[in-house]
C-alpha positions as CSV (number, residue, x, y, z in Angstrom):
1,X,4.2,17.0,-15.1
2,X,1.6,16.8,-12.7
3,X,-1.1,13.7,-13.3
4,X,-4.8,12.7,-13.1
5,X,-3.9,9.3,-12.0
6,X,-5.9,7.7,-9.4
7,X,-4.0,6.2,-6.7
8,X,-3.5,2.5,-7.4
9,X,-1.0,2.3,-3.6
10,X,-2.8,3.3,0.0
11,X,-1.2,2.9,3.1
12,X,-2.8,2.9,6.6
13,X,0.0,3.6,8.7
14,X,3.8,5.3,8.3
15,X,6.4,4.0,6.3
16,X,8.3,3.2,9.8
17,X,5.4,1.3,11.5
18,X,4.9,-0.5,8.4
19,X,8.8,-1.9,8.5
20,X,8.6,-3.1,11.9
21,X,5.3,-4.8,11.4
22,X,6.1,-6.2,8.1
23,X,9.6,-7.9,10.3
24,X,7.3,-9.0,13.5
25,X,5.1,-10.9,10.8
26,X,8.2,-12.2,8.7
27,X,9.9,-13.6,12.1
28,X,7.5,-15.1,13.4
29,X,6.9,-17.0,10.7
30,X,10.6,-17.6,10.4
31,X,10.4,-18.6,13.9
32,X,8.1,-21.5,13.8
33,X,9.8,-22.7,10.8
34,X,13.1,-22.8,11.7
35,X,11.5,-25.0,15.2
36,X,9.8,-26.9,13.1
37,X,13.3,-27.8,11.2
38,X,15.1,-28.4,14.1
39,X,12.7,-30.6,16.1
40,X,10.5,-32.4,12.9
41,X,13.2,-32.4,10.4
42,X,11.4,-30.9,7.5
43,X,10.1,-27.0,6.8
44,X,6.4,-26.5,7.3
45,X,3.8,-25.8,4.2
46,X,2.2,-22.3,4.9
47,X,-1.6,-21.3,4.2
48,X,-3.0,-18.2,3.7
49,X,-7.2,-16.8,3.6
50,X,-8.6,-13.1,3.0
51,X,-12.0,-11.9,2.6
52,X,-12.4,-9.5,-0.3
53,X,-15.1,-7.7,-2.0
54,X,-16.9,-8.2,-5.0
55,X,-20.1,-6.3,-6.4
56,X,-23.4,-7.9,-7.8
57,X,-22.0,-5.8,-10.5
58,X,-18.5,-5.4,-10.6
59,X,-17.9,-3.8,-13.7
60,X,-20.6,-0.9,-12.6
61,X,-19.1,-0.5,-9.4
62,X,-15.6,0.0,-10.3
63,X,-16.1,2.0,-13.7
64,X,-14.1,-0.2,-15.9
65,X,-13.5,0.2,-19.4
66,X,-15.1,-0.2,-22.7
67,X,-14.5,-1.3,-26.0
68,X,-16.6,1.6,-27.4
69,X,-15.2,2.9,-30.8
70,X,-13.1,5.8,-30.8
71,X,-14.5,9.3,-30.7
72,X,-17.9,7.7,-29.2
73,X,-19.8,11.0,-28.4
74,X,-21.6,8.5,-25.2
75,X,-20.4,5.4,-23.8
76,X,-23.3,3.5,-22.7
77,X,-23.4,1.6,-19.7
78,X,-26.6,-0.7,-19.2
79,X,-26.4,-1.6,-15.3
80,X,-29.0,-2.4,-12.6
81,X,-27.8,0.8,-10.3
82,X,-28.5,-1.1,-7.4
83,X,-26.4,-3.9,-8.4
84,X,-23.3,-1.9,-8.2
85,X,-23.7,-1.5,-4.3
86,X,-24.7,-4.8,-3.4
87,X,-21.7,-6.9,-2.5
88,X,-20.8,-10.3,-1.6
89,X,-17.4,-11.4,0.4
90,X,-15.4,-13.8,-1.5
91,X,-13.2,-15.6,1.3
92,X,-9.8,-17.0,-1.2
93,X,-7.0,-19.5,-0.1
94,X,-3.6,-19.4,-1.3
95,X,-0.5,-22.0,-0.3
96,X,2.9,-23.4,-0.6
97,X,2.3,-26.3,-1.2
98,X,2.1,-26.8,-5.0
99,X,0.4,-30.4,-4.5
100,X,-2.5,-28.8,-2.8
101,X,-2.8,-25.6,-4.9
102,X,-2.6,-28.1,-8.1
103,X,-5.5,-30.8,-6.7
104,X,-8.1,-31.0,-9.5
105,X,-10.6,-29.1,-7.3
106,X,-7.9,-26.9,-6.6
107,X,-7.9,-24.8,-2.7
108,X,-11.3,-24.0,-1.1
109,X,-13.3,-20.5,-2.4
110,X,-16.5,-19.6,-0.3
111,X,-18.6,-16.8,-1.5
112,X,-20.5,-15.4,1.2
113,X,-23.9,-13.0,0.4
114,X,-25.5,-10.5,2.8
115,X,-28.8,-11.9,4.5
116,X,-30.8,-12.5,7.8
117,X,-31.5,-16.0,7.4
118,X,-30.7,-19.1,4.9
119,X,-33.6,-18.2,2.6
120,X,-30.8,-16.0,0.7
121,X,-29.0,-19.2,-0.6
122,X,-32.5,-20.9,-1.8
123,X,-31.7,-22.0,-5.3
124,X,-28.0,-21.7,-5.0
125,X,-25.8,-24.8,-6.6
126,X,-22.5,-25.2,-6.9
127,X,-20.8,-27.9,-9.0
128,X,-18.9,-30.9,-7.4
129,X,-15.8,-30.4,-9.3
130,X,-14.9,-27.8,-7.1
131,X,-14.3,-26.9,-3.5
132,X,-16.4,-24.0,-3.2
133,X,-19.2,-23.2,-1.0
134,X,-21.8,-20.4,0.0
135,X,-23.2,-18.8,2.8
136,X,-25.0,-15.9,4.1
137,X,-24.1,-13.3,7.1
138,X,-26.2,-10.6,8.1
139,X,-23.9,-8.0,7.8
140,X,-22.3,-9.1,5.2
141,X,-18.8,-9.5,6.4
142,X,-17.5,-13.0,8.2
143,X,-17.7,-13.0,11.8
144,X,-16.4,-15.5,14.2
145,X,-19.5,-18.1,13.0
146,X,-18.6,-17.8,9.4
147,X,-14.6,-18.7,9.6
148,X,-15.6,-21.3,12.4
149,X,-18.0,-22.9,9.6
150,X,-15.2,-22.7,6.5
151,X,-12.4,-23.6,8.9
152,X,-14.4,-26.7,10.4
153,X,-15.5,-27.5,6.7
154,X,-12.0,-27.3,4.9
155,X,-9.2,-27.9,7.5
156,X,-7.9,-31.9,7.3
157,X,-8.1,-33.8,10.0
158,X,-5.3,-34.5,12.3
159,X,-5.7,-38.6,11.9
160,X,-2.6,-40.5,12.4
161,X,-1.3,-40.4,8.9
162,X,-0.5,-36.6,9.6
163,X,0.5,-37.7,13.1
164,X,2.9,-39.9,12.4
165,X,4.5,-37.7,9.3
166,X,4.3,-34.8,11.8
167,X,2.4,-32.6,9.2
168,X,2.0,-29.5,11.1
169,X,1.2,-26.4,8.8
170,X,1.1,-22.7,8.9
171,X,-2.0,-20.9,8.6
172,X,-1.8,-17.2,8.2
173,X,-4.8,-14.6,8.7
174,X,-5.2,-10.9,8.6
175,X,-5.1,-8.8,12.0
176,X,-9.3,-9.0,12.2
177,X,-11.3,-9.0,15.6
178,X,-12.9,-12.5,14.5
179,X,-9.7,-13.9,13.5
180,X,-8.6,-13.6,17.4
181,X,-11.4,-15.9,18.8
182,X,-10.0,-18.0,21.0
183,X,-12.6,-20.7,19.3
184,X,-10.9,-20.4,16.1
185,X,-6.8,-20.8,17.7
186,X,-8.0,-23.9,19.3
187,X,-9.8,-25.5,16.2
188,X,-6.6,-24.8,14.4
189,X,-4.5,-26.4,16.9
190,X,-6.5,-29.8,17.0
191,X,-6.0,-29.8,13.1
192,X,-2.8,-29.5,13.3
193,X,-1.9,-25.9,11.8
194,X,-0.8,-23.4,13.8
195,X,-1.9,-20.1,13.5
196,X,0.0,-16.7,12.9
197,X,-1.7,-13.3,11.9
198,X,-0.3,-10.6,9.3
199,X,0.3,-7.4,11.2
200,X,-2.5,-4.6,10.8
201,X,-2.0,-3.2,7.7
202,X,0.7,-5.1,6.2
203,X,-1.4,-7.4,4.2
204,X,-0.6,-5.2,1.0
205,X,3.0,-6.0,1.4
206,X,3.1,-9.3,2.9
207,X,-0.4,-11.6,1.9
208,X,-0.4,-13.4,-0.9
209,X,-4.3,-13.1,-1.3
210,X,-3.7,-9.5,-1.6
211,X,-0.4,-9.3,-3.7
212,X,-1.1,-11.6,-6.1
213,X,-4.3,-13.4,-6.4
214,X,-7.1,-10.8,-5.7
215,X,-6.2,-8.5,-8.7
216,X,-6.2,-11.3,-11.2
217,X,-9.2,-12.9,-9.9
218,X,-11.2,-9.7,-9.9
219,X,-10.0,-9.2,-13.6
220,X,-10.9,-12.7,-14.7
221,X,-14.8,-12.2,-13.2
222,X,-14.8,-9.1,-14.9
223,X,-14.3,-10.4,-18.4
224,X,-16.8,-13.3,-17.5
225,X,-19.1,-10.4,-16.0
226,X,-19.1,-8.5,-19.5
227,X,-19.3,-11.7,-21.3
228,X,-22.2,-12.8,-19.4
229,X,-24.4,-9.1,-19.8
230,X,-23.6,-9.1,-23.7
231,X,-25.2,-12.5,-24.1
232,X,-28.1,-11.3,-22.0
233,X,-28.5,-7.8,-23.8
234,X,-28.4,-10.1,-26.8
235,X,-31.2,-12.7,-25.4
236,X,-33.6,-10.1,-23.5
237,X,-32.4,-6.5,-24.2
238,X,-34.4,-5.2,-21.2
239,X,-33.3,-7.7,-18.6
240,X,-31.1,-5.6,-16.2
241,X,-31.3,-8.4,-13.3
242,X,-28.5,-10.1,-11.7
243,X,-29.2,-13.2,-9.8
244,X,-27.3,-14.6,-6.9
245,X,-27.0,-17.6,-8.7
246,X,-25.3,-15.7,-11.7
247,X,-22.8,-14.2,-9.5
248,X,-22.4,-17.9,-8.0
249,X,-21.4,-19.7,-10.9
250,X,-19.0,-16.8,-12.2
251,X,-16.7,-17.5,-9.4
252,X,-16.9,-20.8,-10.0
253,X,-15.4,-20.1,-13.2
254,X,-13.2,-18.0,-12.9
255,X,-12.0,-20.6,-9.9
256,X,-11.9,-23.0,-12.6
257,X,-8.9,-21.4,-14.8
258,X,-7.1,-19.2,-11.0
């Protein structure tokens, strides 16, 4: 009985600290909402974001499967190594409200790429038809700039239509240093969301981006990953490259069809 498996479930913490964090996020969310009943009249819309990663070369990077034919003595894998270990963050909204996650342009998606300076995006161009953007970070990873930028970009105004409907909304992030920037709590008041964090290490259980988005999306580029090298091997058989712009456009779409 025993099994090979690799472990598709990791946990940071114990089962116990998990539970209570996973009921501190839940009430305070039910918190606000039941205020919001009482004192507006109506429930409140909630919005998630997460970063995650994805590699230059996805399909390298996480081994994924074949279509080889059966009792193949080698699978062949034709990769750019270094490919596989360059990443970019994708940052991914989710929401409740089925009006915003239907718009044609459907929610925002930034793709962020590791760089020191702008020259990284040079070339870079993303289609109208969707709200996407990019952006570079030196490390890789958003800092407080980078979700001041998105949150700035994307956010709605708090004009007097919103006033005067009282549409306040629930923005929910993940337990990240940046994420606690006093900056950021105070742009997100002045839009008019009001902002509430997932316990560390609960995202698994409780985020949305995590639970249910990020796993489809990842297979979705994959498939438009593999489709994309087989028309290259086809076109140049020794063109191993993969362009920022390539990995650019692929998450536009797969955005297209999330």
């Amino acid at each position: 009985g025993v099994s090979f498996r690799k472990p598709n479930k990791r946990y940071k913490c114990t089962y116990q600290t998990l539970g209570e964090r996973v009921m501190s996020t839940w009430k305070n969310v039910y918190k606000v909402r039941a205020l919001a009943i009482q004192l507006l009249g109506h429930d409140l819309p909630l919005y998630g974001l997460d970063q995650t990663p994805v590699f230059m070369n996805e399909g390298g990077s996480r081994k994924s499967g074949t279509l080889s034919i059966v009792g193949a003595p080698e699978v062949v894998l034709k990769e750019n190594h270094s490919a596989t270990r360059e990443r970019v963050s994708v940052l991914t909204s989710v929401s409740s409200d089925k009006a915003s996650c239907l718009q044609p342009k459907r929610l925002p998606l930034e793709v962020l790429f590791r760089g020191k300076t702008k020259r990284i995006l040079k070339g870079l161009r993303v289609p109208d038809n969707v709200n996407m953007t990019v952006t570079f970070q030196e490390r890789g990873s958003y800092r407080v700039e980078n979700m001041l930028s998105f949150l700035d970009r994307w956010l709605d105004k708090w004009d007097d239509a919103r006033m005067a409907s009282a549409d306040w909304r629930i923005l929910l992030l993940d337990s990240y240093s940046a994420h606690f920037d006093k900056s950021i709590q105070r742009l997100c008041w002045d839009r008019g969301y009001i902002l509430l964090f997932h316990y560390g290490h609960t995202t698994g259980v409780t985020q949305v981006n995590d639970t249910d988005l990020h796993g489809p999306f990842k297979r979705l580029y994959l498939d438009f990953e593999a489709q994309d090298f087989f028309d290259r091997q086809l076109m140049d058989p020794g063109d191993i490259s993969r362009s920022r712009g390539e990995v650019s456009l692929l998450h536009v779409f797969v955005r297209s069809i999330c």
